[in-house]
Backbone as CSV, one residue per row, in Angstrom:
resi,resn,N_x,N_y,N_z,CA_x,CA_y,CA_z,C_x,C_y,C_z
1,UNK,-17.842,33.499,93.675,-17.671,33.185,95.089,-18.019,31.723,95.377
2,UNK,-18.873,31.403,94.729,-19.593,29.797,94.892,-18.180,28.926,94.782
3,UNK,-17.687,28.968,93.632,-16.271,27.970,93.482,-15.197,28.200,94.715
4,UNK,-14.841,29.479,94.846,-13.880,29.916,95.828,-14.448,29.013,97.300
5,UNK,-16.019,29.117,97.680,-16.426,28.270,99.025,-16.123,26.672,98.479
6,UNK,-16.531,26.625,97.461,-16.919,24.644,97.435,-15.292,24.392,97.264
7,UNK,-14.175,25.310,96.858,-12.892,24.897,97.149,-12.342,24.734,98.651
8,UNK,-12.701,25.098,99.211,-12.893,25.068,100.777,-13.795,24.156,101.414
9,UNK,-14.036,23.217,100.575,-15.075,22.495,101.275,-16.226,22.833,102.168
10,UNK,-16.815,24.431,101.832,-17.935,24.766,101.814,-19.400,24.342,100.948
11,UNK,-20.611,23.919,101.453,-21.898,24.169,100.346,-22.528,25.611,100.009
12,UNK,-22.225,26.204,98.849,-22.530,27.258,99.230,-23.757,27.394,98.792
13,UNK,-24.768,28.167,99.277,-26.112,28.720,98.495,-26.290,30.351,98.365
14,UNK,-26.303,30.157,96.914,-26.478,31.415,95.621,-27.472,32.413,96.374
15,UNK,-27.294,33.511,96.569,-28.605,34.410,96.932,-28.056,35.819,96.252
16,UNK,-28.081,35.888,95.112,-28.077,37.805,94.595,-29.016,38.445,95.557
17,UNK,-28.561,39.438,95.770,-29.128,40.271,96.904,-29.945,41.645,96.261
18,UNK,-28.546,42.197,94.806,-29.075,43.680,94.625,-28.813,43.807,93.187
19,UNK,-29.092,44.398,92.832,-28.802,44.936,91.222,-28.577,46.715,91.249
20,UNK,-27.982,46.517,90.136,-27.392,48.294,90.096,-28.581,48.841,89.170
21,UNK,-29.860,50.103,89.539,-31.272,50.408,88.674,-30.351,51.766,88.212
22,UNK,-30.122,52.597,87.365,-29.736,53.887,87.090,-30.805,54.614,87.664
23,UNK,-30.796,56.208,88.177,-31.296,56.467,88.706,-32.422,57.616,87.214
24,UNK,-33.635,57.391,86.988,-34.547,57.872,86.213,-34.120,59.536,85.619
25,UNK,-33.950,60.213,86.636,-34.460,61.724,86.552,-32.726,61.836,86.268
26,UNK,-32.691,61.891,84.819,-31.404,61.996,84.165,-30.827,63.713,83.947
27,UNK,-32.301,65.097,84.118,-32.624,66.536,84.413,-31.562,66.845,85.065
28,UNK,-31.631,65.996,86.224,-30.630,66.345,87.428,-29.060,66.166,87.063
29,UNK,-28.913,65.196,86.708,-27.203,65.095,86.227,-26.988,65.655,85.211
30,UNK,-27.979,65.741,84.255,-27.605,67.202,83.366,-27.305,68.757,83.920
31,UNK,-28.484,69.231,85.223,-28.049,69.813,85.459,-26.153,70.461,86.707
32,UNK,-26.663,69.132,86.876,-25.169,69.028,87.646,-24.025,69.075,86.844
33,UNK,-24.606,68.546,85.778,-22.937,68.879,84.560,-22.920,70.358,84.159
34,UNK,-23.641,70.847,84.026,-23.957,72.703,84.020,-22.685,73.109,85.201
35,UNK,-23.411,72.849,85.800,-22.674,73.483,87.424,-20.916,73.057,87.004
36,UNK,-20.337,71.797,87.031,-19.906,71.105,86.421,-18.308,71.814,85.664
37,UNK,-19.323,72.123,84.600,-18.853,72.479,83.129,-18.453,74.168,83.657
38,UNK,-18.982,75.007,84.670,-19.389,76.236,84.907,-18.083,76.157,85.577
39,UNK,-17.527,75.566,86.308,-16.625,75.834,87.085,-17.121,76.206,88.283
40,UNK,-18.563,75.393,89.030,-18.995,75.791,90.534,-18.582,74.919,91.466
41,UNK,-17.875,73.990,91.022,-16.981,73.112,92.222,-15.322,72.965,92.228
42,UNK,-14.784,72.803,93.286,-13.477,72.970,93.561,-13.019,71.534,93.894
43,UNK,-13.702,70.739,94.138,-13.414,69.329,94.338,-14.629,68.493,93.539
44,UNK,-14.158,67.306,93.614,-15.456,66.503,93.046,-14.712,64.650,94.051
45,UNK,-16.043,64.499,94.405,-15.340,62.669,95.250,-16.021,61.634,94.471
46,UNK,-15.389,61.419,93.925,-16.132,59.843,93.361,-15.864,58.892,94.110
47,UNK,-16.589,58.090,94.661,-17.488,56.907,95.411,-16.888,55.393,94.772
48,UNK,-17.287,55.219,93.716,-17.532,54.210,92.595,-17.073,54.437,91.244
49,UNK,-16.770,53.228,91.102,-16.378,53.170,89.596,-17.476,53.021,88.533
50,UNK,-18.365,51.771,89.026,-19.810,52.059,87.840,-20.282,53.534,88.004
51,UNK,-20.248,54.419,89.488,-21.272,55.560,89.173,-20.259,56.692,88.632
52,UNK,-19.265,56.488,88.681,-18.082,57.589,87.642,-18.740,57.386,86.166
53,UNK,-18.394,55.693,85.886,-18.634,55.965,84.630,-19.824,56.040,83.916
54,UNK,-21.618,55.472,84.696,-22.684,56.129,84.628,-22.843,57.800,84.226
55,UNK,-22.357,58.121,84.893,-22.295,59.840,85.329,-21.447,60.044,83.721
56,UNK,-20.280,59.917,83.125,-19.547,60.387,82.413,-20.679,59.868,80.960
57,UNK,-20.812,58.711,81.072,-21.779,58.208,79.824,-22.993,58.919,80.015
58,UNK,-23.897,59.110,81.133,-24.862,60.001,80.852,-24.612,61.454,80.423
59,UNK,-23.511,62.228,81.040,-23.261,63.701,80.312,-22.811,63.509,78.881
60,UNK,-22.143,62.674,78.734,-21.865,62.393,76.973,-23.037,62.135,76.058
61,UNK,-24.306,61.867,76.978,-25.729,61.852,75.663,-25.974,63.462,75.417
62,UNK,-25.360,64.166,76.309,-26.261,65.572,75.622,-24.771,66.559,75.545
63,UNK,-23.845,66.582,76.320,-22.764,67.230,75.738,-21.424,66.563,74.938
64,UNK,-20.757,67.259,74.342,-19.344,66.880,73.911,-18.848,65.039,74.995
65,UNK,-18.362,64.651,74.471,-17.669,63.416,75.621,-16.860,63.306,76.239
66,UNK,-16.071,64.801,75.597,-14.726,65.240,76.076,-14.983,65.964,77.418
67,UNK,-15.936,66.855,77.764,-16.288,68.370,78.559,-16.118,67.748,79.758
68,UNK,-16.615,66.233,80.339,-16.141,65.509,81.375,-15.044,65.762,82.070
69,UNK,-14.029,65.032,81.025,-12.465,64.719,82.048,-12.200,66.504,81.504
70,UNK,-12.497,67.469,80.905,-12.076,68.318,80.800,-11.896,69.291,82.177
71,UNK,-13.406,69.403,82.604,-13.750,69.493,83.812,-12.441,69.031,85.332
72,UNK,-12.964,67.708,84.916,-12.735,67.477,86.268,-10.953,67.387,86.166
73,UNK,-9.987,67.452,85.160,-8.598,68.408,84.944,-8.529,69.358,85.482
74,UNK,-9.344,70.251,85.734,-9.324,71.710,86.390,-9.881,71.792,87.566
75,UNK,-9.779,71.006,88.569,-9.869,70.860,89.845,-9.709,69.233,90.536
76,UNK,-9.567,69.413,91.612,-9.477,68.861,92.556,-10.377,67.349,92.515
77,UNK,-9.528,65.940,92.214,-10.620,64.736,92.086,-9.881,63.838,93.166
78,UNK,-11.112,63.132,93.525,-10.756,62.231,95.088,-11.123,60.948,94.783
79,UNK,-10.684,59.932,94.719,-11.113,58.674,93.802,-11.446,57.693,95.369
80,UNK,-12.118,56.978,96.151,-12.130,56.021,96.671,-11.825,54.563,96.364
81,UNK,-10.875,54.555,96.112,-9.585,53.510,95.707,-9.764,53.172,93.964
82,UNK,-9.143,51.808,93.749,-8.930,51.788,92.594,-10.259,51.723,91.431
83,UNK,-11.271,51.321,91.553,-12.284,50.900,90.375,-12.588,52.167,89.846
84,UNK,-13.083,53.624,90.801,-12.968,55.054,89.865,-11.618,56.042,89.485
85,UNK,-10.616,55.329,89.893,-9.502,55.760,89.811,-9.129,55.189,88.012
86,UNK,-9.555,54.158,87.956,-9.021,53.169,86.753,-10.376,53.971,85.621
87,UNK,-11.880,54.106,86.340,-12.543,55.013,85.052,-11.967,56.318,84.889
88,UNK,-11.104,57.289,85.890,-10.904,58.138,85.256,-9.800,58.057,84.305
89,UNK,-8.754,57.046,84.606,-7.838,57.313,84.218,-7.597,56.358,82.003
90,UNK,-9.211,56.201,81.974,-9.868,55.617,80.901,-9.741,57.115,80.401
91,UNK,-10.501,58.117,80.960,-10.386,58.997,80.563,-9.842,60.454,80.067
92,UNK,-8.429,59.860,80.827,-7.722,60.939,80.505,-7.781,61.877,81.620
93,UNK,-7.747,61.074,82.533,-7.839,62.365,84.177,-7.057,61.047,85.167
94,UNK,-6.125,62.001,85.278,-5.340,61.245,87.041,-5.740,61.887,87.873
95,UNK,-6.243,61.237,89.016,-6.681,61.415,90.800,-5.874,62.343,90.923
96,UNK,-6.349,63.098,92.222,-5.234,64.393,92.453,-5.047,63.588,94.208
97,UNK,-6.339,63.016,94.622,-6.274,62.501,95.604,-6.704,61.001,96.000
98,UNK,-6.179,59.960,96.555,-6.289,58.636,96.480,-6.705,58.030,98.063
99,UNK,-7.470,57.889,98.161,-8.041,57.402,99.364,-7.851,56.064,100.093
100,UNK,-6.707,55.704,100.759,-6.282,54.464,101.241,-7.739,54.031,101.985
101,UNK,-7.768,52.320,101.783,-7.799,51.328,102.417,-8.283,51.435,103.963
102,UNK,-9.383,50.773,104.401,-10.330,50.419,103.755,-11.399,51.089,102.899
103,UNK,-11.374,52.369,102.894,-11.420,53.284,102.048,-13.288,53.647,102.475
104,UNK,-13.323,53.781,104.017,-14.883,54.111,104.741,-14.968,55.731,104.436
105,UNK,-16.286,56.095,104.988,-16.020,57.678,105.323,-14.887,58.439,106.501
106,UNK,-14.780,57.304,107.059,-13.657,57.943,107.865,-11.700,58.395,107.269
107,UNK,-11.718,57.160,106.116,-10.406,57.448,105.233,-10.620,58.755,104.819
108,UNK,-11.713,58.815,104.058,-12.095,59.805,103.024,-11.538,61.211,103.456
109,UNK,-12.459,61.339,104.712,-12.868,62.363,105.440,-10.494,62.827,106.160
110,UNK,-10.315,61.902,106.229,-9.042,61.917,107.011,-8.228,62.689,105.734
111,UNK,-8.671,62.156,104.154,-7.421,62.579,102.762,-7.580,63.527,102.325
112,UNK,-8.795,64.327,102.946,-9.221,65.470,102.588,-9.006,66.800,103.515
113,UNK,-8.536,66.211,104.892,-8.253,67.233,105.539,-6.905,67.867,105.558
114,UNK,-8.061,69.195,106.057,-6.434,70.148,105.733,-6.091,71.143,104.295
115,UNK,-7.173,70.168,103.000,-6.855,70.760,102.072,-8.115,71.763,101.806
116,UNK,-7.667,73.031,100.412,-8.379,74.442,100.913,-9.926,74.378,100.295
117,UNK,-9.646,73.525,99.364,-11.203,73.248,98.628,-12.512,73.259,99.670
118,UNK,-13.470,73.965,99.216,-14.969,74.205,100.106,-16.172,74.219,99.042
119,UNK,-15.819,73.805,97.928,-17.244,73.921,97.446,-17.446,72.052,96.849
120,UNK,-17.659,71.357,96.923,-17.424,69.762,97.000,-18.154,69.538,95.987
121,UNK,-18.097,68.174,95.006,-19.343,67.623,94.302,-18.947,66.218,95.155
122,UNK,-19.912,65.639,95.414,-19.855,64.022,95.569,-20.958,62.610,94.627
123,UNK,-19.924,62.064,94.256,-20.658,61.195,93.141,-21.464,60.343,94.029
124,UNK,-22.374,60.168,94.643,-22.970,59.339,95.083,-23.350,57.743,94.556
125,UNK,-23.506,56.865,95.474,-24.046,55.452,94.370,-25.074,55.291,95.276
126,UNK,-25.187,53.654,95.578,-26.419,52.671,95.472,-27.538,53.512,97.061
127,UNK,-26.429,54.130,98.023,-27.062,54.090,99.134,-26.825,55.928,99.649
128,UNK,-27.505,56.534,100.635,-26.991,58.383,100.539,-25.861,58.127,101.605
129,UNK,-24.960,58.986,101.957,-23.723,58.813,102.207,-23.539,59.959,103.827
130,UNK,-24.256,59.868,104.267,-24.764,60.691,105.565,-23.435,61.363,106.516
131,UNK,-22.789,60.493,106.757,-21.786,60.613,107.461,-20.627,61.631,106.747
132,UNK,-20.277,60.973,105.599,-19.681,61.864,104.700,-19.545,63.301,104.203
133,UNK,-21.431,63.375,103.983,-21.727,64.532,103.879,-21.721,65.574,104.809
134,UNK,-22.168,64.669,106.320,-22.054,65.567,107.479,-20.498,65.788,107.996
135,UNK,-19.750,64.898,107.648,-18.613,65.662,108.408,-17.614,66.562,107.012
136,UNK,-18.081,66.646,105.762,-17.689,67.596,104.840,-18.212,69.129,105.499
137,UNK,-19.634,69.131,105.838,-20.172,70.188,105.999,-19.311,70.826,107.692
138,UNK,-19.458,69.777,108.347,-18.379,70.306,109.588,-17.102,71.103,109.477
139,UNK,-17.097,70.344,108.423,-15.362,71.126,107.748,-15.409,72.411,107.203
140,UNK,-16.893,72.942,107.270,-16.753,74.104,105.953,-16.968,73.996,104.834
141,UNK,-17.671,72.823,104.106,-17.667,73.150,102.936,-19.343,72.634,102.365
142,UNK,-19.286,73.326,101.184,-20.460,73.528,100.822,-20.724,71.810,99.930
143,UNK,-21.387,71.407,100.098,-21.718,70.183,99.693,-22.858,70.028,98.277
144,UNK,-22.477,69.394,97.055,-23.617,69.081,96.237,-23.487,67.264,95.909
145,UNK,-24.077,66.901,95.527,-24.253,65.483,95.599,-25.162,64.996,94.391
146,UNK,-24.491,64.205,93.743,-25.189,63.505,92.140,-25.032,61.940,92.357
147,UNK,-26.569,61.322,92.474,-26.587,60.188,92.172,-27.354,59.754,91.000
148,UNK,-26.500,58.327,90.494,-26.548,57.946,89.306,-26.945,56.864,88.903
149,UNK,-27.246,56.375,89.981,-27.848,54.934,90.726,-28.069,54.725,91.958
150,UNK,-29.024,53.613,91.958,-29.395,53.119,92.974,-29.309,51.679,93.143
151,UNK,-29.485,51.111,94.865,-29.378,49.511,94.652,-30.875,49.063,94.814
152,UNK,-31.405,48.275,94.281,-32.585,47.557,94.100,-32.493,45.989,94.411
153,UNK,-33.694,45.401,94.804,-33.837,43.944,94.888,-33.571,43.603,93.750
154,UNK,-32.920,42.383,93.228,-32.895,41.849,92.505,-34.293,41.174,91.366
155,UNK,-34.224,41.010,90.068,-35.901,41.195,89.189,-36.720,39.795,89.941
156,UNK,-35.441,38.780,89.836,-35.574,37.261,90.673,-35.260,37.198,92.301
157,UNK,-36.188,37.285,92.849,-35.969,37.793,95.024,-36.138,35.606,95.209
158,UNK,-36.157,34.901,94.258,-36.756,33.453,94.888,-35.652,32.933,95.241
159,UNK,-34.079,33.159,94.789,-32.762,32.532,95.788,-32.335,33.161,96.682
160,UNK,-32.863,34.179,97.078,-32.703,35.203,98.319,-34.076,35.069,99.258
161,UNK,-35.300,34.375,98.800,-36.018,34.108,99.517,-35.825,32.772,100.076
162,UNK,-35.264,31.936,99.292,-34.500,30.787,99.643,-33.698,30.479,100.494
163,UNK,-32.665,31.611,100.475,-31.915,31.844,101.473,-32.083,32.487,103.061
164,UNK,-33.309,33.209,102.748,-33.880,34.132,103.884,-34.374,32.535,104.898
165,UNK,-35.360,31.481,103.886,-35.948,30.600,104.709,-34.843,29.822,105.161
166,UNK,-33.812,29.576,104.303,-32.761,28.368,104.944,-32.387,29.118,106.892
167,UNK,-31.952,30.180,106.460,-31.410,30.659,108.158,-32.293,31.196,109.076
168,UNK,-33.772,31.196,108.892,-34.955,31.120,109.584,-34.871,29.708,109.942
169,UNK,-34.776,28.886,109.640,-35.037,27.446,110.423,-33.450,27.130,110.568
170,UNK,-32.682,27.825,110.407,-31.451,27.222,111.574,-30.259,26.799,110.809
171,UNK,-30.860,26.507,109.611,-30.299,25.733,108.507,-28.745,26.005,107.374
172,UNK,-28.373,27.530,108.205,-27.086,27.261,107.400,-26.439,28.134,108.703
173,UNK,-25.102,28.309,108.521,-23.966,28.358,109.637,-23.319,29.438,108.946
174,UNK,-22.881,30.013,108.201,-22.291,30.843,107.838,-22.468,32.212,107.098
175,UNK,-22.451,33.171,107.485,-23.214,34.548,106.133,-22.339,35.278,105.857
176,UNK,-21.965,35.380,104.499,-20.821,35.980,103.977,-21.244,37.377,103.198
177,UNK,-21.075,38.018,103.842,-21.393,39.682,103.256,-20.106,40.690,102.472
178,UNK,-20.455,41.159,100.865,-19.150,41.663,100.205,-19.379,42.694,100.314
179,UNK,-20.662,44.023,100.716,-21.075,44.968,100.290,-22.390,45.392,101.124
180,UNK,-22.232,46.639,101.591,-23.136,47.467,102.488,-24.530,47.382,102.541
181,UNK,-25.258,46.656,100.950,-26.640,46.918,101.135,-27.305,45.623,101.299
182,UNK,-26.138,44.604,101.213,-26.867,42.806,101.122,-27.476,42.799,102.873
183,UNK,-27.187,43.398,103.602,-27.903,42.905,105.107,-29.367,43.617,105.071
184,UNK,-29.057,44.937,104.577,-30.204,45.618,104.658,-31.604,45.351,103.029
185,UNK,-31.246,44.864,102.423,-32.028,43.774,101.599,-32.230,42.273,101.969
186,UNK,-31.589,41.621,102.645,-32.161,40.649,103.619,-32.958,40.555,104.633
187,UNK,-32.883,41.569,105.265,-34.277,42.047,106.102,-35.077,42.715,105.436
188,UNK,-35.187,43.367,104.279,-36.053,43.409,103.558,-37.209,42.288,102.815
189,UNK,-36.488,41.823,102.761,-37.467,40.431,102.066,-37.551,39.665,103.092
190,UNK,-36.918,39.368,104.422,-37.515,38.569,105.285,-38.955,39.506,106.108
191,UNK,-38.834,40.589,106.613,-39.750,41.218,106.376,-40.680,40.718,105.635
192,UNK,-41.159,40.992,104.321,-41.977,40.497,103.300,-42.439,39.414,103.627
193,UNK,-41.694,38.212,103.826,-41.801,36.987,104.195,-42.249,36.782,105.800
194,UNK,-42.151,37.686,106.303,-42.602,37.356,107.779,-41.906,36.907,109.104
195,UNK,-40.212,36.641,108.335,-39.450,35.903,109.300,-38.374,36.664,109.561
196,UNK,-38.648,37.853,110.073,-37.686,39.103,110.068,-36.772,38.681,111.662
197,UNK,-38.072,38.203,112.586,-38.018,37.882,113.898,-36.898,36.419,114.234
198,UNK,-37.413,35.439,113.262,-36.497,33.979,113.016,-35.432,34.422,112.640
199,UNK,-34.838,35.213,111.049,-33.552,35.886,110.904,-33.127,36.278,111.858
200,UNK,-33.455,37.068,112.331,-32.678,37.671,113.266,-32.067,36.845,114.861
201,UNK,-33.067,35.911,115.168,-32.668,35.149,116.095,-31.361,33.887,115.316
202,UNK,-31.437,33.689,114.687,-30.723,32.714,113.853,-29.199,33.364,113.550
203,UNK,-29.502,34.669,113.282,-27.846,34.926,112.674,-27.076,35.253,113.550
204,UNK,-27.767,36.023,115.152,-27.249,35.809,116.714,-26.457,34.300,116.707
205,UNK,-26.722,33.332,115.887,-26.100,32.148,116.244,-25.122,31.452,115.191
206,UNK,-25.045,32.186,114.356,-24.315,31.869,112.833,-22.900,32.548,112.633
207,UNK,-21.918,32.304,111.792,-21.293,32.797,111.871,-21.344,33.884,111.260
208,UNK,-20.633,35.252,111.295,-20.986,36.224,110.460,-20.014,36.916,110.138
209,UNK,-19.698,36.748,108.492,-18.022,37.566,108.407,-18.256,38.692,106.990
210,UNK,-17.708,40.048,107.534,-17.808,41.082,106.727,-16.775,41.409,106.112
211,UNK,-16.857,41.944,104.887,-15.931,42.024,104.201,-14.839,43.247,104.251
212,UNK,-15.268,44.030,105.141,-14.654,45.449,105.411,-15.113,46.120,105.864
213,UNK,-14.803,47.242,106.718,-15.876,48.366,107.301,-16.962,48.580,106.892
214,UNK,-17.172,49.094,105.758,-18.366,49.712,105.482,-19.299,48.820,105.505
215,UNK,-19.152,47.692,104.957,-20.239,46.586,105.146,-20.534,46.251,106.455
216,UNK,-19.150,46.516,107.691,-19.528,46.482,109.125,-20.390,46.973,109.927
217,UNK,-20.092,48.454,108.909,-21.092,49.656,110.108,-22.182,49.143,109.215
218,UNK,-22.796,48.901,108.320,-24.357,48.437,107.936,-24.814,47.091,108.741
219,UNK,-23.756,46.531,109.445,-24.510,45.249,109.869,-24.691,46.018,111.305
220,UNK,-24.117,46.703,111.737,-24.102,47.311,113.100,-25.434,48.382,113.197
221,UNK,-25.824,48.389,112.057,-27.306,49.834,111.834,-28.215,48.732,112.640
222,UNK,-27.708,47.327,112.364,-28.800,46.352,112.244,-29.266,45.481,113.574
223,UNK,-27.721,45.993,114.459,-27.695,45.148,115.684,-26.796,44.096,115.646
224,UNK,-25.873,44.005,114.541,-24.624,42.368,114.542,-23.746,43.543,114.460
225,UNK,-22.295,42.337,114.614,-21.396,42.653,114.360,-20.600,41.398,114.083
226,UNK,-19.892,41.813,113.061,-19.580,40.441,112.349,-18.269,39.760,113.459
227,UNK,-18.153,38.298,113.181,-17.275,37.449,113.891,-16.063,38.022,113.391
228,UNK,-15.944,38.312,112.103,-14.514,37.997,111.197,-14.614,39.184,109.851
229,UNK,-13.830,39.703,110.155,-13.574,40.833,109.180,-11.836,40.079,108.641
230,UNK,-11.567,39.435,106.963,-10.845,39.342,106.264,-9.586,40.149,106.646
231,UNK,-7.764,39.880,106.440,-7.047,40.796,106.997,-6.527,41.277,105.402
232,UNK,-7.507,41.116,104.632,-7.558,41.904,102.974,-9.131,42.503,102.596
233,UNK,-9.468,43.088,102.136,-10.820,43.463,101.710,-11.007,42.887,100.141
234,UNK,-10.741,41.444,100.008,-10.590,40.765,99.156,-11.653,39.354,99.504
235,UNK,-12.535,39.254,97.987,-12.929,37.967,98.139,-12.421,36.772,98.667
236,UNK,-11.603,36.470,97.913,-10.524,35.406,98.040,-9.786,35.404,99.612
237,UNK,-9.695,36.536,100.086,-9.314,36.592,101.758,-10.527,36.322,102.580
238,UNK,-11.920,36.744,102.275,-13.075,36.496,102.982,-13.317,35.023,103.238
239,UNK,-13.521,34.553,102.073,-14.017,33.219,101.972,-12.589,31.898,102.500
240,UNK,-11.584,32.178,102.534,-10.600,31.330,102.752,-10.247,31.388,104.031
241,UNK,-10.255,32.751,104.485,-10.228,33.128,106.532,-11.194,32.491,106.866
242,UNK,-12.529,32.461,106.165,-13.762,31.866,107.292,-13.883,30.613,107.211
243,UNK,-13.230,30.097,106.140,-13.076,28.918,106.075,-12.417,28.209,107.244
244,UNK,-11.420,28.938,107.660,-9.913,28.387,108.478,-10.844,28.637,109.824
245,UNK,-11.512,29.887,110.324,-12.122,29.826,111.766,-13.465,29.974,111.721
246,UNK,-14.103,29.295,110.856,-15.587,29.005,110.921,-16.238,27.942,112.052
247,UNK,-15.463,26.884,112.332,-15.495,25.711,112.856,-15.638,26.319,114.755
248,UNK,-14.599,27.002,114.781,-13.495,27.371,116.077,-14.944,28.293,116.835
249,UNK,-15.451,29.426,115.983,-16.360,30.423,115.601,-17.723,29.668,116.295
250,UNK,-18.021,29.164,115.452,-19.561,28.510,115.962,-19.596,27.903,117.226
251,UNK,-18.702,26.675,117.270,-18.366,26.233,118.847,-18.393,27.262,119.734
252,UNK,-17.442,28.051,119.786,-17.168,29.176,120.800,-18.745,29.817,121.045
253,UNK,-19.821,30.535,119.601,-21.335,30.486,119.679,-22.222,30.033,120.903
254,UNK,-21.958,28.462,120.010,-23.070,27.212,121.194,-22.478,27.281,122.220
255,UNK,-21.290,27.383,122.976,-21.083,27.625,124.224,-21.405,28.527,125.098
256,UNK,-22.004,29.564,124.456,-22.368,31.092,125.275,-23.686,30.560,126.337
């Protein structure tokens, strides 16, 4: 992303936000591959592409490597766009169902209706999936849920603390968000740091562009709402749109 801004005649400053931790209690996705392997689900939703293929590499330490896509051949799979669509199809399993763009809980929830399946697995990732789960259960159906990871601070928090202080004192104009948990780990460590109160007054005045829904409704948990949502859910569309009305954006700001 750094090259894509400084091609735009942006400065950009580096802040990793999260890292992908696997989730410890490995019991549990064993036993979920039981269930699994048993034939106790009629659907299964994968989320993610790292936690598809987490999930498939962890059942392959204790069963066959095959029993996976064997499985999930004999029912009903819901891919949330292409990155777990492309691990299953590593494996020898095509989507039965494909979840358009922007691909929130509300797509999800929309590709699934109507059809007869009621007993669900959902691959969970970095964050729990609330909405999802609650309007599955509205629908009738019985819900189980396997996560395979989680998102964590990064091992190094000092270019994200860096970054926390630059927009506490006023000091940068733009916040570019790719993914649901970078706002809510920025107030995390400003928190820590003490300047939860300065962030927050500061980004009221900054520009703020999200990369797609889901990253929207997390800035909205928070009290923003971004200036500029990309008309692609593409890096390369994020950083090159805000480029073009970043200027237009802030002015319009200082005038309020």
């Amino acid at each position: 992303m750094s090259h894509l801004i400084r091609n735009q005649q942006g400065e950009p400053v580096q802040a990793p936000s999260m890292r992908e931790a696997p989730v410890e209690r490995s019991e549990e996705v064993y036993r979920f591959g039981e269930r699994l392997f048993a034939g106790a689900f009629d659907m299964m939703i994968l989320l993610t592409g790292a936690g598809t293929r987490i999930l498939h590499k962890t059942l392959a330490g204790r069963y066959p490597e095959e029993r996976f896509a064997e499985a999930l051949r004999r029912i009903t799979t819901v891919v949330r766009g292409p990155k777990p669509a492309a691990v299953l199809r590593e494996i020898g399993v095509t989507p039965t169902v494909f979840v358009p763009g922007p691909n929130t809980w509300r797509e999800l929830l929309a590709s699934v209706d109507g059809r007869p399946e009621r007993r669900i697995a959902v691959q969970e990732y970095g964050r729990p999936n609330g909405e999802l789960i609650a309007g599955l259960r509205s629908r009738g159906a019985a819900v189980e849920t396997v996560r395979v990871y989680r998102w964590e601070l990064p091992e190094d928090t000092a270019p994200l603390e860096h970054a926390v202080a630059l927009i506490s004192r006023g000091e940068a104009q733009v916040l570019l968000l790719t993914t649901s948990i970078q706002i809510a780990h920025l107030f995390q460590v400003a928190e820590k740091m003490g300047l939860a109160g300065d962030v927050r007054r500061e980004l009221f005045r900054m520009v703020i562009a999200s990369i797609g829904p889901a990253t929207t409704e997390s800035l909205e948990e928070f009290g923003f709402h971004p200036d500029l949502e990309p008309s692609h859910p593409k890096m390369g569309f994020l950083v090159k749109e805000t480029a073009q009305r970043a200027h237009e954006l802030l002015e319009a700001k200082r005038e309020r």
